[in-house]
N, C-alpha and C positions, 0 to 999 in steps of 0.2 A: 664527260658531259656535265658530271656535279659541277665540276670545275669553273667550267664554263658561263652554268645557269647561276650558279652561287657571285661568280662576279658581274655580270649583268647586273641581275637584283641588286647586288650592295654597292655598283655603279650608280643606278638609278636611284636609290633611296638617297644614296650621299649627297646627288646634286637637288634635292630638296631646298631651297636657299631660305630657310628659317628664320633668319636675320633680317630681310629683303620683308619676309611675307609680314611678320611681328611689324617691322615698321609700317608699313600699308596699314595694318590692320588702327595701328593705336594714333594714323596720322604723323607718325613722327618725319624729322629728315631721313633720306635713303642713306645708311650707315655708309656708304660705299662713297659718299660726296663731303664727307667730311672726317676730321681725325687721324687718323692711320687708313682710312679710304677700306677698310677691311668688313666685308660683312661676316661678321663675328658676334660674340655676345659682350665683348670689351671695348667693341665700339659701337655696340648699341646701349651700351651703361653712358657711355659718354654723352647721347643725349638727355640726360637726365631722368629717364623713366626705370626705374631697376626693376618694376615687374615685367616689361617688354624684355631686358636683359634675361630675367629671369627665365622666361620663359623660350628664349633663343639657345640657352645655354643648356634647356632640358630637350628641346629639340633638338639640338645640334650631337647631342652625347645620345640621346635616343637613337639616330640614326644607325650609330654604328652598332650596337647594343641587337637594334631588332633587325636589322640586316643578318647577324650570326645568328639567331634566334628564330626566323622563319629558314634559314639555310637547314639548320637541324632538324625544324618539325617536318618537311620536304624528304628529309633521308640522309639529304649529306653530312658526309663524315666531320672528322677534326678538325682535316687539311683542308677541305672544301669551306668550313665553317668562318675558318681565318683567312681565307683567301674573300670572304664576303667581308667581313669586317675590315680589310686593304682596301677590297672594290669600294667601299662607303665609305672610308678617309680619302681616297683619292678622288671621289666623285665631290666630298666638299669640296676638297680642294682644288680642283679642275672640274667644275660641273658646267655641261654642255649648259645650264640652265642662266648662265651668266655670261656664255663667250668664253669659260674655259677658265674664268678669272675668280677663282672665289676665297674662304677663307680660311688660317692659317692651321687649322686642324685640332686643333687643341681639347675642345671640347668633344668632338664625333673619334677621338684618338679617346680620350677618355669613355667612351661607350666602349668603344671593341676592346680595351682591356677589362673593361668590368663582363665582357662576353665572355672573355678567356678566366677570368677571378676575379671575385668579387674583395679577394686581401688584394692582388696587384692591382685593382683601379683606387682601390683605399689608400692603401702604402704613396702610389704615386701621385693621388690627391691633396695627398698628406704633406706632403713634399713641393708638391704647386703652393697650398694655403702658406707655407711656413715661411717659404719666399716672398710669397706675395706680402705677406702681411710684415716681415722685417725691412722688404727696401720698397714696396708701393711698385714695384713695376712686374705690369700681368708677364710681358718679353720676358724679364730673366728667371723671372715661377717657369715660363712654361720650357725655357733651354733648359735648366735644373732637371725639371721634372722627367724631359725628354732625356736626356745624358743618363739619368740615373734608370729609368724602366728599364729597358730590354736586361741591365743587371738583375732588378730584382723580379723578372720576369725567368731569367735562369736560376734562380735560386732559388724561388717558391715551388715553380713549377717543370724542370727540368726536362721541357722537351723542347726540342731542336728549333721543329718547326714554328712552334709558339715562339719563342726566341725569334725569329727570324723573321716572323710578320712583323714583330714589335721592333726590332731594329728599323728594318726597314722604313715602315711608318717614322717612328724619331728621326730619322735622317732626312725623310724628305720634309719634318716638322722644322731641326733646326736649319733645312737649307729655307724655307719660307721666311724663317724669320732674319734672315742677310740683314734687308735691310734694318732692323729694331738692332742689331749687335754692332753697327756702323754707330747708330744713334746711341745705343749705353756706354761706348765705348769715347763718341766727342761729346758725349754730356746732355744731349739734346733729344733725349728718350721724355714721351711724357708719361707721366705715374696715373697711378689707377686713380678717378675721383679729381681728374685734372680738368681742363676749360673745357667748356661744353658748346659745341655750335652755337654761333650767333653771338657769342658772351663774351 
């Protein structure tokens, strides 16, 4: 029954659409109608505003974070606890609250690792900025970053099941990003800080 309640919950919290709501709120375009079409906080940076970004990016990492974190003050255990932090990456990324169509996980993946350790949401943050900032594209920080966790997710913290959420999670991260590794790959990826709607 943890099981069960614990994925609800970080279902429902995931399909929260932070990106969506930050837009409404500052006026801006619906992230979803322009750029990479992804409500995300990489495509709400594209409209020009980085504190709307800023703050989709702390929403979106919150998500996963306080999904595992109300799982545990409830009673449930470890496995119950990462099984919320899954239900709340997958409700970004498939949340009823968009048609099932939402965004590529990146950030609410970086909550529930910081649920699980606060050195593996760092190490693998670490690993996001360092890409990001030598080749400009958010796509291949977050394949990088994804490829690399569930290792140093075995290595900091050597339990199975943590291992296993966090696979999990990256796998269905680098299958979202298909289409941006199509694009790195024929050169027609655009970089962080690139044209902005209307421009």
């Amino acid at each position: 029954m943890n099981l069960l309640v614990s994925a609800v919950l970080g279902y429902l919290l995931g399909s929260v659409p932070f990106a969506v709501i930050v837009s409404r709120a500052f006026r801006l375009a619906d992230p979803r109608s322009f750029g990479s079409g992804n409500p995300g906080a990489t495509n709400v940076l594209r409209s020009g505003n980085k504190f709307a970004a800023i703050l989709t990016l702390i929403g979106d990492a919150a998500k996963g974070w306080l999904a595992m974190a109300i799982a545990i003050k409830l009673g449930a255990g470890d496995t119950a606890a990462g099984v919320a932090g899954l239900a709340a990456f997958l409700g970004h990324v498939f949340p009823f609250t968009l048609g099932f169509k939402g965004g590529k996980g990146v950030a609410t993946a970086l909550g529930v690792l910081l649920g699980f350790s606060g050195a593996l949401a760092g190490i693998t943050a670490a690993i996001w900025l360092a890409v990001a900032a030598l080749s400009r594209y958010s796509s291949l920080a977050a394949l990088a970053a994804a490829a690399a966790a569930p290792f140093v997710a075995a290595w900091l913290l050597g339990k199975t099941e943590v291992t296993a959420v966090v696979a999990v999670m990256c796998a269905v991260l680098i299958y979202r990003h298909k289409s941006n590794i199509r694009k790195l790959l024929d050169g027609s990826e655009g970089r962080i800080g690139g044209r902005k709607p209307g421009r």
